[in-house]
KETIKOL-315592 format. One record per atom (N, C-alpha, C): x, y, z. Coordinates in steps of 0.2 Angstrom, whole numbers, plus 2048, in hexadecimal, padded with zeros to 3 digits. Layout:
XYZ
...
This chain:
4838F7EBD
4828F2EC2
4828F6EC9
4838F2ECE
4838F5ED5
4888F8ED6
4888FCEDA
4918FFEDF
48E903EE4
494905EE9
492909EF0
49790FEED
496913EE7
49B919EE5
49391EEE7
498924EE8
49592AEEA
496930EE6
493935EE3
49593BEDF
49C93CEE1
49C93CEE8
4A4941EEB
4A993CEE9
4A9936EE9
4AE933EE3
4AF933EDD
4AA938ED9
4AB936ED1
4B3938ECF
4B3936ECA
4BA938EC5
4BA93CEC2
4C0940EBF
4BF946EB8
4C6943EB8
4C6948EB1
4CE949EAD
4CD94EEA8
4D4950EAA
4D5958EA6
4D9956EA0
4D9958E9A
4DE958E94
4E295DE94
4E795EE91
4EC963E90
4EF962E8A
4ED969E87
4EF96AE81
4F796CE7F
4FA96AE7B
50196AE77
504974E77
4FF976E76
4FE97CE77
4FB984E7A
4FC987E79
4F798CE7D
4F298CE7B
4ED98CE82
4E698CE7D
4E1991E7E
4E4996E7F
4E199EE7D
4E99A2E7E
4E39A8E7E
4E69B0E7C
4E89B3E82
4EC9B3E84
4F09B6E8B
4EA9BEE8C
4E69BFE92
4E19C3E93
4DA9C1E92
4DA9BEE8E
4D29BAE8B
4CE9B8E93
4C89B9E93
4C59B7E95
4BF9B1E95
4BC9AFE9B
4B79A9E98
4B59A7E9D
4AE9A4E9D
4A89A2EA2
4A799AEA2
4AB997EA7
4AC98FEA8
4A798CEAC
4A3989EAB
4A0983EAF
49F97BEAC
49F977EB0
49F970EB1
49896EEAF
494970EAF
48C970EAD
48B973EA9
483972EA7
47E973EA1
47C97AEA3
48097EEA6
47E987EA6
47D98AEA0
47A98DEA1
47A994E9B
481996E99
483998E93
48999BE93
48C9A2E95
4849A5E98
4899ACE9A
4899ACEA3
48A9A4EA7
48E9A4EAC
49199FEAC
4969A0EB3
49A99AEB4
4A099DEB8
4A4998EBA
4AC99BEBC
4B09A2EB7
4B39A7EBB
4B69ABEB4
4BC9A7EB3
4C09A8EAE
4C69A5EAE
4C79ABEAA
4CF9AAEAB
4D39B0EA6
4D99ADEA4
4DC9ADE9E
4DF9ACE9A
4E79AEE9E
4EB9A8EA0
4F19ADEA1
4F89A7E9E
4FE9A9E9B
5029A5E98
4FF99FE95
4F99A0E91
4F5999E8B
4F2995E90
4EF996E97
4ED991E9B
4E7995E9F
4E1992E9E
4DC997EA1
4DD993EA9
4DC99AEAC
4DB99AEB4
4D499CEB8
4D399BEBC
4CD99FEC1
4D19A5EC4
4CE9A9EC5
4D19B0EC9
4CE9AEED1
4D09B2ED4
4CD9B1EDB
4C99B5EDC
4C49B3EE2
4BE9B6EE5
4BC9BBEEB
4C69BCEED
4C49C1EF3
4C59C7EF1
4C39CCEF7
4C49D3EF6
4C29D5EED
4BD9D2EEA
4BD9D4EE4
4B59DBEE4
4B69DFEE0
4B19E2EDD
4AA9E1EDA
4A59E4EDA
49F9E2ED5
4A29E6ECD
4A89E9ECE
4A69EEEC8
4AB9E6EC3
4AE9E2EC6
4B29DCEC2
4AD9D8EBE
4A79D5EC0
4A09D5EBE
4A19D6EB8
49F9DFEB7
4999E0EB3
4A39E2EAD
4AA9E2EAE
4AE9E2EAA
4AF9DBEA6
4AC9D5EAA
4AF9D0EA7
4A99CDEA1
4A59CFEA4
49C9CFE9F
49E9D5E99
49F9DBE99
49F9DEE95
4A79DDE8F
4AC9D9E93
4B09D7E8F
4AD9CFE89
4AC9CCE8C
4A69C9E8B
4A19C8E84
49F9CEE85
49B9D1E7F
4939D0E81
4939D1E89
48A9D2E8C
48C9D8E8F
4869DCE8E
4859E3E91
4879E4E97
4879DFE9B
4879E0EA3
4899D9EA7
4889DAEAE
4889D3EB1
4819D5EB7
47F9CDEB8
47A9CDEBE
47B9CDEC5
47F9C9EC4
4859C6ECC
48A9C2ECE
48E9C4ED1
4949C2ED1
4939B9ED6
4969B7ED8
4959B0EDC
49B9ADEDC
49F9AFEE3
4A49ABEE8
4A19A4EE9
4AA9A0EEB
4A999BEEC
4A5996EE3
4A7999EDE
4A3998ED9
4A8991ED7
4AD98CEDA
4AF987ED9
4A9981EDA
4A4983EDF
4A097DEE1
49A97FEDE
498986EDC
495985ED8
493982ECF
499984ECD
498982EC7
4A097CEC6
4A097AECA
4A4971ECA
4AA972EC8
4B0979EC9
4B5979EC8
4BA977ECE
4BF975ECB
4C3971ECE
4CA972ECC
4CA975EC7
4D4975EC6
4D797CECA
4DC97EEC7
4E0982ECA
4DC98DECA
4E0991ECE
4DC995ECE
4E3999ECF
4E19A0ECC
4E89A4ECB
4E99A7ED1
4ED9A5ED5
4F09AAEDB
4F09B2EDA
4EB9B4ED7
4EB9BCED7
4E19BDED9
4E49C5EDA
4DC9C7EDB
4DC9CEED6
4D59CDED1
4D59D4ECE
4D39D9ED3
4D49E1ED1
4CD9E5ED4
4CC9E9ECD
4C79ECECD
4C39EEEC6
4C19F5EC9
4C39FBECA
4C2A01ECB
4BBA06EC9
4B9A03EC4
4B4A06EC0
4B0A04EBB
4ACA05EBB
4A6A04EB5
4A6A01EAF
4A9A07EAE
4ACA09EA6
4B1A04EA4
4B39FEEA6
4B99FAEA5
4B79F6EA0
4BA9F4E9C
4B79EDE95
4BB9E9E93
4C29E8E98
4C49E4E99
4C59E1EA0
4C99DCEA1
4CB9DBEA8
4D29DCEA6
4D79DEEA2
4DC9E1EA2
4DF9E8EA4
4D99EAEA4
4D89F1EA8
4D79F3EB2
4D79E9EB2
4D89ECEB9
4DC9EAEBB
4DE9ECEC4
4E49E9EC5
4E39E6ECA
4E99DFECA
4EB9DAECA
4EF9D8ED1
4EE9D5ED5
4F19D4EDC
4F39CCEDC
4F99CBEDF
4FC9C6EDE
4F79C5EE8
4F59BDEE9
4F29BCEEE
4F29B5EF2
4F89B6EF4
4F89ADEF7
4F59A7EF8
4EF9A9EFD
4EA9A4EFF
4E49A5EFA
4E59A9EF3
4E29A5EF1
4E299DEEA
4E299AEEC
4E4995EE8
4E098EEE7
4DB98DEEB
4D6988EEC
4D098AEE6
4CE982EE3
4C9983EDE
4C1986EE0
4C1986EE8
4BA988EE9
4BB990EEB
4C3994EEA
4C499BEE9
4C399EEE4
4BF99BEDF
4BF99EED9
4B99A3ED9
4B79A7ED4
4B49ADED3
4AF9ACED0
4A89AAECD
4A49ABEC9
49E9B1EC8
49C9B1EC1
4999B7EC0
4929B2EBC
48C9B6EBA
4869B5EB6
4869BCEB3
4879BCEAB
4859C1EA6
47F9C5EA7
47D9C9EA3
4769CBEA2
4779C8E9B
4729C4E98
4709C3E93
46A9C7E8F
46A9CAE8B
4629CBE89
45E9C9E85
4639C2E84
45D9BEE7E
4599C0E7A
45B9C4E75
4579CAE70
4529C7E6C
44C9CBE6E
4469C8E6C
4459C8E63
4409C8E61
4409CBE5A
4369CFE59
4319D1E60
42C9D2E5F
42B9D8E5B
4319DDE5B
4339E2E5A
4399E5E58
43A9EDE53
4409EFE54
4419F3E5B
4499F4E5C
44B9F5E62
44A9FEE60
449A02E66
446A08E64
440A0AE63
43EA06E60
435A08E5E
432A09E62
42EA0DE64
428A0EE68
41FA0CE67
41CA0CE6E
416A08E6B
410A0DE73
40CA10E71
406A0EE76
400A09E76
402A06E7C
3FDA01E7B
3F5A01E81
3F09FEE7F
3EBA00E83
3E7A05E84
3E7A0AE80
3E4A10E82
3DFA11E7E
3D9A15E80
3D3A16E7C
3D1A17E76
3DAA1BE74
3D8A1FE6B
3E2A1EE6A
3E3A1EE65
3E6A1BE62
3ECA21E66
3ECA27E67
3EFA2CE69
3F3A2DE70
3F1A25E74
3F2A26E7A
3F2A1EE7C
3F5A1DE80
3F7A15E84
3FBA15E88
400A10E8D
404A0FE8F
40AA0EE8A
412A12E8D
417A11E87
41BA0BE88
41BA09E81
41EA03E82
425A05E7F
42DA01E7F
432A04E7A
4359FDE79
4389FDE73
4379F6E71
4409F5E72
4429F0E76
44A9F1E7A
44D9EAE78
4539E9E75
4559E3E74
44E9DEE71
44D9E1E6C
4479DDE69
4409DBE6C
4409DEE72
4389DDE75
4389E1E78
42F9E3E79
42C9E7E7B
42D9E8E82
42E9EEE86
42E9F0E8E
42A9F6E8E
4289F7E95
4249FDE96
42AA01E9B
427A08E9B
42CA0EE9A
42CA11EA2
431A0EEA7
431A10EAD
431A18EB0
435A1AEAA
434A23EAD
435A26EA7
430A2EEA8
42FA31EA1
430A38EA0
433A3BE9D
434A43E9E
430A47E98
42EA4DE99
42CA4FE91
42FA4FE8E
438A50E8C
43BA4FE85
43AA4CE83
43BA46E88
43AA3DE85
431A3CE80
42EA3DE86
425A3EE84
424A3FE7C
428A47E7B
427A4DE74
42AA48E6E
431A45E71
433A40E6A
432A3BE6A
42CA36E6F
42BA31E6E
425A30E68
41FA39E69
41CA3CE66
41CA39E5D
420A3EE5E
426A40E58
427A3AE57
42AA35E58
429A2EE52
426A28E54
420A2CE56
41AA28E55
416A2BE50
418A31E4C
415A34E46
412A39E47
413A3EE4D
40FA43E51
413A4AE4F
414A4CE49
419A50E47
419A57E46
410A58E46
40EA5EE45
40EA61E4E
40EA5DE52
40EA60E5A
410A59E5F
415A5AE5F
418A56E64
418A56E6B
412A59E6D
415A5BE72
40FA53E76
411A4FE7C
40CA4BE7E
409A4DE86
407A4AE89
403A49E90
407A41E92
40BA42E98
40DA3EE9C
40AA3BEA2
407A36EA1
403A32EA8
407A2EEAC
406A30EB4
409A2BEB6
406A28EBC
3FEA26EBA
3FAA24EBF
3F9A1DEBF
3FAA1AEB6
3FAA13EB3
3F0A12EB1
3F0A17EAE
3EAA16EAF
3E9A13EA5
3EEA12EA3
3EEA0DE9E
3F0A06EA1
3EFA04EA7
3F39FFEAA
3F99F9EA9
3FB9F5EAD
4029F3EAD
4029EEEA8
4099EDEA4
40A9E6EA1
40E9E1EA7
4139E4EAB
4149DFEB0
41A9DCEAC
41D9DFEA6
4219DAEA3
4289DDEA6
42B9D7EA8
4329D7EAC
4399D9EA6
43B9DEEA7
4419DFEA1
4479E4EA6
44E9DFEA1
4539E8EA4
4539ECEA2
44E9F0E9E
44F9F6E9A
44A9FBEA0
44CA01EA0
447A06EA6
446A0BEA2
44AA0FEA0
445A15E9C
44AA18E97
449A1DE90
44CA21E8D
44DA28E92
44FA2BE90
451A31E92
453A36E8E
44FA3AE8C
451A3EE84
452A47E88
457A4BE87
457A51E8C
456A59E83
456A5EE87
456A65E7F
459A62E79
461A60E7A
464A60E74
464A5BE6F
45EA55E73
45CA50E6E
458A51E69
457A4EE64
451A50E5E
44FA4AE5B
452A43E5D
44DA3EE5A
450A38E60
44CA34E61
448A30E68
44FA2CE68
453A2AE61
458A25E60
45FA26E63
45FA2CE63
464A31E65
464A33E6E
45EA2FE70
45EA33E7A
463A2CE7C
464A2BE82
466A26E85
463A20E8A
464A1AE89
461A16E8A
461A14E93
45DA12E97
461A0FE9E
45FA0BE9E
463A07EA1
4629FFEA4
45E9FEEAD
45A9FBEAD
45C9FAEB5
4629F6EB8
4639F8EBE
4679F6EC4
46B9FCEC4
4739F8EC7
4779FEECC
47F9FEEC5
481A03EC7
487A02EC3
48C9FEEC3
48B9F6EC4
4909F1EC4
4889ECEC0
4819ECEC4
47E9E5EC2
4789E7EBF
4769E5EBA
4709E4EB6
4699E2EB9
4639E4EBA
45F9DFEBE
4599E1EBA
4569DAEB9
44E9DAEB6
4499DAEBC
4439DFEB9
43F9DFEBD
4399E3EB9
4349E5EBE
42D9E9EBB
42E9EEEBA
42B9F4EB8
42B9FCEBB
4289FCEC1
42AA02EC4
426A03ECB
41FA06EC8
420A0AEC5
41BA0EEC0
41BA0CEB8
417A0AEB3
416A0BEAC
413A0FEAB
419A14EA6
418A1BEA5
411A1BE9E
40CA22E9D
408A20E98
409A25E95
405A2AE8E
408A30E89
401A31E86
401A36E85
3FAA37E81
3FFA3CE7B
3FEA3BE74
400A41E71
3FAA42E6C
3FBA49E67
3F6A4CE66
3F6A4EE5D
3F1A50E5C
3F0A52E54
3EEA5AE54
3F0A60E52
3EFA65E52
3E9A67E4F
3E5A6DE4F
3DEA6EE4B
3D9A71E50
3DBA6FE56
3D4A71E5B
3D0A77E5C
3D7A7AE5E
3D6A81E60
3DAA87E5C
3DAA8EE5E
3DEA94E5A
3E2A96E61
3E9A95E5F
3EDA96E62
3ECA9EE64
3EFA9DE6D
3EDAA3E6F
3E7AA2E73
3E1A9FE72
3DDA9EE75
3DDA9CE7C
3DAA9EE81
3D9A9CE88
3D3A99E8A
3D0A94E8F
3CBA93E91
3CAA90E98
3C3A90E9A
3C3A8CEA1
3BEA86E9F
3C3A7EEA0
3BEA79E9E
3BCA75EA5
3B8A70EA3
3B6A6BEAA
3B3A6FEB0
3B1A76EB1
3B0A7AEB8
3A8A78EB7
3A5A78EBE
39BA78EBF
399A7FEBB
39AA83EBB
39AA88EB9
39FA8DEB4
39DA92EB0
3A2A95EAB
3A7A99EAE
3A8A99EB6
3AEA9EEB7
3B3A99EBB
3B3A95EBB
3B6A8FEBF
3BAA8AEB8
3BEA85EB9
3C0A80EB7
3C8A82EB6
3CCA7DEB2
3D3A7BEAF
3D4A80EAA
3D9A85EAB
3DBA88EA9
3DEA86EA1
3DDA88E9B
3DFA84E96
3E1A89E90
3E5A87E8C
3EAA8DE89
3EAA87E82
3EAA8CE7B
3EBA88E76
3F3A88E73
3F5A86E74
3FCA86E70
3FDA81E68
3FDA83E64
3FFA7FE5D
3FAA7AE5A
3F2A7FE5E
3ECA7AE5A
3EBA75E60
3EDA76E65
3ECA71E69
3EAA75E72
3E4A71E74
3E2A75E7C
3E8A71E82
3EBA75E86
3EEA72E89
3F0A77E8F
3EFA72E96
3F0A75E9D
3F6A78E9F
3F3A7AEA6
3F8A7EEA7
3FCA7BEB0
400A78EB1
404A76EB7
403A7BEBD
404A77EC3
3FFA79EC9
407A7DECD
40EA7BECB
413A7DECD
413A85ECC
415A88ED3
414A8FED3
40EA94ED1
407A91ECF
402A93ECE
3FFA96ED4
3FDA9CED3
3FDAA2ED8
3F5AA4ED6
3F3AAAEDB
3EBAACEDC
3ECAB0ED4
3F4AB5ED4
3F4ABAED1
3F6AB6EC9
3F8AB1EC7
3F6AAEEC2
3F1AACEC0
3ECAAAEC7
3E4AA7EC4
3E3AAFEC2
3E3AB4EC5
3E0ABBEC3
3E1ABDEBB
3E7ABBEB9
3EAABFEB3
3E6ABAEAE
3E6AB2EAF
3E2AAEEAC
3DAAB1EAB
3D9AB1EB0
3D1AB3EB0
3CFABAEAB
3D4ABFEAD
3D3AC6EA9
3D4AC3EA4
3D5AC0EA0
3DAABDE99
3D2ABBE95
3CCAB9E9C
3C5AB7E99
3C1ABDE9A
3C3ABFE9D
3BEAC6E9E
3BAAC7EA5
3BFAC4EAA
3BCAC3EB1
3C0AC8EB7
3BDACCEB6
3C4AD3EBB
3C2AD3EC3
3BFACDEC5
3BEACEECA
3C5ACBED0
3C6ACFED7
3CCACEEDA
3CCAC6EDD
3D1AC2EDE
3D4AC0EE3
3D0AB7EE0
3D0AB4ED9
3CEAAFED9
3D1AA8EDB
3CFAA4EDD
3CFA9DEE1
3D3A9AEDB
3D9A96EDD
3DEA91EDA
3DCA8CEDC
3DCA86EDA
3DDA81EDB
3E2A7CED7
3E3A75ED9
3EAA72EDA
3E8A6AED8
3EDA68ED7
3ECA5EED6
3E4A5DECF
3E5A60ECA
3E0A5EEC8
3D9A5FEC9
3D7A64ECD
3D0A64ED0
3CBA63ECB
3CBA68EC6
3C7A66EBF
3C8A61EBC
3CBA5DEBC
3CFA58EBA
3D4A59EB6
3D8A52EB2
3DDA53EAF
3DEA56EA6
3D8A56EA7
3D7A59E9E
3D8A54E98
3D9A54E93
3D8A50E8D
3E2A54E8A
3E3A59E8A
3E8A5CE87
3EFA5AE8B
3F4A5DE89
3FBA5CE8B
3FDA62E92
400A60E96
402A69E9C
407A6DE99
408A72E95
409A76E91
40EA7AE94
40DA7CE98
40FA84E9F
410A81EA1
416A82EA6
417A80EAE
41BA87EB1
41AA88EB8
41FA8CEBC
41CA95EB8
414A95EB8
413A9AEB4
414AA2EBB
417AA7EB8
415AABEBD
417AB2EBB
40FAB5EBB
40BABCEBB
40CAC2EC0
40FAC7EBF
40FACDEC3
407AD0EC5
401AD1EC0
3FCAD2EC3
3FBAD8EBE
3FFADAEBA
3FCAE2EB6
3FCADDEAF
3FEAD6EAD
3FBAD4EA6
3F7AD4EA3
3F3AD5E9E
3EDAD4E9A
3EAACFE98
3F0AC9E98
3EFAC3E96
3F5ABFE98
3F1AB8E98
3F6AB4E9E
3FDAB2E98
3FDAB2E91
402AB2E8D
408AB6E90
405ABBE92
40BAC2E95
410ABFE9B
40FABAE9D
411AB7EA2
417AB5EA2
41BAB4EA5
421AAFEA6
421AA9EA6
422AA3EA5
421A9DEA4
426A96EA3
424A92EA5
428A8BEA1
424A89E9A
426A87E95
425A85E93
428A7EE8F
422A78E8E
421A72E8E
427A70E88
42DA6DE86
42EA66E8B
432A68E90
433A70E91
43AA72E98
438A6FE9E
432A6CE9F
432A6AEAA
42DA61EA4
42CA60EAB
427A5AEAB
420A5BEAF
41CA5CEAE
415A5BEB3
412A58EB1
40FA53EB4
40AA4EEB4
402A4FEB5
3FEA4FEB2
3F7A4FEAF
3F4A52EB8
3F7A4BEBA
3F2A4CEC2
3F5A54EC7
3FAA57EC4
3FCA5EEC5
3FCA64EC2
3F3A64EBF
3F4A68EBA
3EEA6FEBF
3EFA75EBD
3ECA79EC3
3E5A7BEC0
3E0A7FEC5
3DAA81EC5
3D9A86EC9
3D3A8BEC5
3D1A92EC6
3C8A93EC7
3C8A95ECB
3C1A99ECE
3C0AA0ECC
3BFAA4EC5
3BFAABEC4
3BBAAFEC8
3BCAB4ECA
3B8ABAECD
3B4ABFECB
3B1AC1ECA
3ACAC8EC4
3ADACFECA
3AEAD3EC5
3ACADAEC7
3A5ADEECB
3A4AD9ED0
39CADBED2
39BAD9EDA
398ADCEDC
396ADDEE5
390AD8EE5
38FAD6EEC
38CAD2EED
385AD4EEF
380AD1EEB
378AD4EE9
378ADBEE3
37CADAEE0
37BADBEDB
378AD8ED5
374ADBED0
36FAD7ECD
371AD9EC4
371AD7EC1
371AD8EB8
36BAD4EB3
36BAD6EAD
369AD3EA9
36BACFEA5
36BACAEA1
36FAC9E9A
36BAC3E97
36BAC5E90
36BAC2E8B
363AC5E88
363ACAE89
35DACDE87
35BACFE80
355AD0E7D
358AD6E76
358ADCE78
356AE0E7C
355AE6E81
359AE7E89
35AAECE89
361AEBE90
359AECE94
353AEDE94
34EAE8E99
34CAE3E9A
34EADEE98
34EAD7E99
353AD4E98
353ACDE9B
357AC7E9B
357AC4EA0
35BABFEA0
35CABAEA7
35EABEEAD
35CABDEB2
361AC2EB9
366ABCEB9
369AC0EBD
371ABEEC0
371AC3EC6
372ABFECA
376AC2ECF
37CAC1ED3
37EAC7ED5
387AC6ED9
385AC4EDF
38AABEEE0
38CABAEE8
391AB8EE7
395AB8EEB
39EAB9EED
39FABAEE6
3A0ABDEE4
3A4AC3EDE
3A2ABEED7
39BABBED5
39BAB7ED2
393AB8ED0
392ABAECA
38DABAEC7
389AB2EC7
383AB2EC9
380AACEC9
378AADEC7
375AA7EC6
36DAA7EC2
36AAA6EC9
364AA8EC8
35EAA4ECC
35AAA1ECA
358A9EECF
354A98ECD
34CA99ECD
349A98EC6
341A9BEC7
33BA98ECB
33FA94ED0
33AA91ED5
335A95ED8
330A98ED9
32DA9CEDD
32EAA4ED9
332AA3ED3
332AAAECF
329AAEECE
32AAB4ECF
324AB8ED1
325ABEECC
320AC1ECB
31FAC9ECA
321ACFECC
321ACCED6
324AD2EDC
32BACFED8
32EAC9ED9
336AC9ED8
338ACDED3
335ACCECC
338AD0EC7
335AD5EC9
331ADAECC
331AE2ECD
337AE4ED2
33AADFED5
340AE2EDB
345AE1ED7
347ADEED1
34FADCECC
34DAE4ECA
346AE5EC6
347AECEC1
348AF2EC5
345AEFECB
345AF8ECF
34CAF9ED1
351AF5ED4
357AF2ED6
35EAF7ECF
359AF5EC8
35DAF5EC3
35BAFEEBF
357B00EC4
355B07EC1
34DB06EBE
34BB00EBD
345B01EB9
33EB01EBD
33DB05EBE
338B09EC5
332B09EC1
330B0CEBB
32AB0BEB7
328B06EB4
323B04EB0
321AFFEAE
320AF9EAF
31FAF3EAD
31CAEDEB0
321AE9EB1
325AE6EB5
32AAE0EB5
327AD9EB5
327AD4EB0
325AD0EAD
329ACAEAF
329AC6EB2
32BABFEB7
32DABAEAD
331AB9EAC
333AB4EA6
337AACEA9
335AA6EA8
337AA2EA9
33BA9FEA2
């Protein structure tokens, strides 16, 4: 029927039980509404009668102690004044916790202040758990590349409290073991991108990234992070989705060196084959006098070759093998070297270094090659320390009698060949 009643006049009643109605220390998440059950008022269990704790001077670390007591991994945040929010109204313990640390899993752990003013119901303390409402798309652990052109490579997914997230930050250790069980077990070693050029899933999760260091040997065994701060749990995107390339052994003969991707054959990406597999060499510490030791390694002895940096020949197809490589200048080969090797640093594809080899030869000097007589064959000529072809535009008779006569061959007919 009709009335002139207002919400702020409703009525309640409370019941009381004949007995105690919990565990002295117990704790518990109170509201008056259809909330979720991992927020609400805290209450805490004292002489069989649950109470609210108060809300001043309290800590973030009291959160993430009363959630973990609980049995959720964490808390979101805390919320003073939490009487009006979740519609409590009875009594509040004239005490205040403080919670010193992290590491707490109970709220018996912390201590306890006796606090006069606080006693009103809209003094009470409220928290919101982290829930992770566990998926089932996946097991937890498992790893996945998703998107990428060959079965070998894609953005890393890891599969966290039953569903899939992508992987905010990535180290080689982590990379080698992700490898490794994903079935990659004759050469674990992968290529870390982190340019997103398998692009973003955009999926919002607390989980951030694995972290696997030397003394780990299976992906189960690294340790897990969460996002946020050490008191609150926060979901959210990666700033980055990390991607992986790993590999199949077979390509090459270990030992092997090359220069790929360069305009020319004494130019490009330094490349080393390590366990059947072509892989770069990292831009850190990369010096003239390692391009030199490199270049002599192909058979290029000329002084003082051009380095380059950020992937100039691009990022290559293989893993960055070396990092922090460094040559005296009397080695024979760039093996002889000093070196990091992969999974001790991290480098990233777009850091991987580049070489401009040198030749043993003066400029205007002239050669033959590929003749079946050391009287013929293509000329080459030296310019900046670099044997080059000519071009047979305008190629003559007189031209080829100036190479022979240049070359010693003073008699007979020099014969112009296109």
């Amino acid at each position: 029927g009709n009335h002139n009643c207002g919400h702020y006049e409703d009525v309640g009643v409370r019941c009381f039980s004949t007995g105690p109605s919990c565990t002295n220390g117990d704790v518990r998440l109170w509201s008056a509404y259809n909330t979720p059950p991992n927020e609400g008022v805290i209450q805490v269990c004292i002489s069989g009668t649950w109470y609210a704790i108060c809300h001043y001077y309290y800590s973030c670390y009291i959160a993430k102690t009363v959630c973990v007591q609980l049995g959720y991994p964490g808390a979101v945040t805390l919320r003073s004044n939490a009487g009006f929010y979740y519609g409590y109204s009875y009594y509040n313990d004239n005490y205040r916790y403080n919670c010193y640390s992290s590491s707490y899993t109970s709220l018996s752990q912390c201590y306890k202040y006796y606090y006069y003013y606080c006693g009103a119901y809209n003094d009470a303390l409220g928290v919101v758990c982290y829930d992770p409402s566990a998926g089932d798309s996946c097991e937890s652990g498992e790893v996945r590349l998703v998107d990428g052109k060959t079965d070998d490579e894609g953005r890393v997914e890891y599969c966290y409290d039953g569903a899939w997230a992508p992987v905010c930050s990535l180290n080689s250790y982590t990379a080698s073991l992700m490898c490794q069980k994903l079935g990659y077990t004759q050469f674990t070693w992968g290529t870390i991108y982190d340019d997103q050029r398998f692009g973003d899933s955009n999926i919002q999760s607390n989980f951030n990234y694995v972290y696997c260091n030397s003394g780990h040997t299976d992906l189960d065994d690294c340790y897990v992070y969460n996002k946020g701060s050490g008191c609150y749990i926060s979901t959210s995107t990666c700033g980055t989705e990390y991607g992986l390339r790993c590999y199949n052994p077979g390509e090459c003969t270990d030992g092997e060196v090359r220069l790929a991707d360069g305009d020319i054959i004494q130019e490009g990406r330094p490349e080393v084959c390590i366990n059947g597999v072509w892989g770069s060499i990292c831009q850190w510490s990369w010096s003239t006098t390692d391009g030199y030791v490199f270049c002599n390694s192909l058979g290029y002895d000329g002084p003082n070759p051009w380095t380059y940096y950020y992937a100039y020949y691009g990022s290559g197809y293989g893993p960055v093998v070396w990092s922090s490589v460094h040559c005296s200048g009397w080695e024979q080969n760039i093996h002889e070297c000093s070196k990091s090797i992969y999974p001790s640093f991290t480098c990233y594809s777009s850091y991987v270094a580049g070489v401009l080899c040198k030749e043993g030869c003066e400029d205007g000097d002239v050669r033959l090659v590929g003749g079946d007589y050391t009287n013929e064959g293509t000329v080459e000529v030296c310019y900046d320390d670099l044997w080059g072809l000519v071009g047979d535009t305008g190629w003559n008779d007189g031209d080829a009698k100036v190479v022979c006569s240049q070359l010693g061959h003073a008699d007979g007919i020099a014969l112009p060949m296109h």
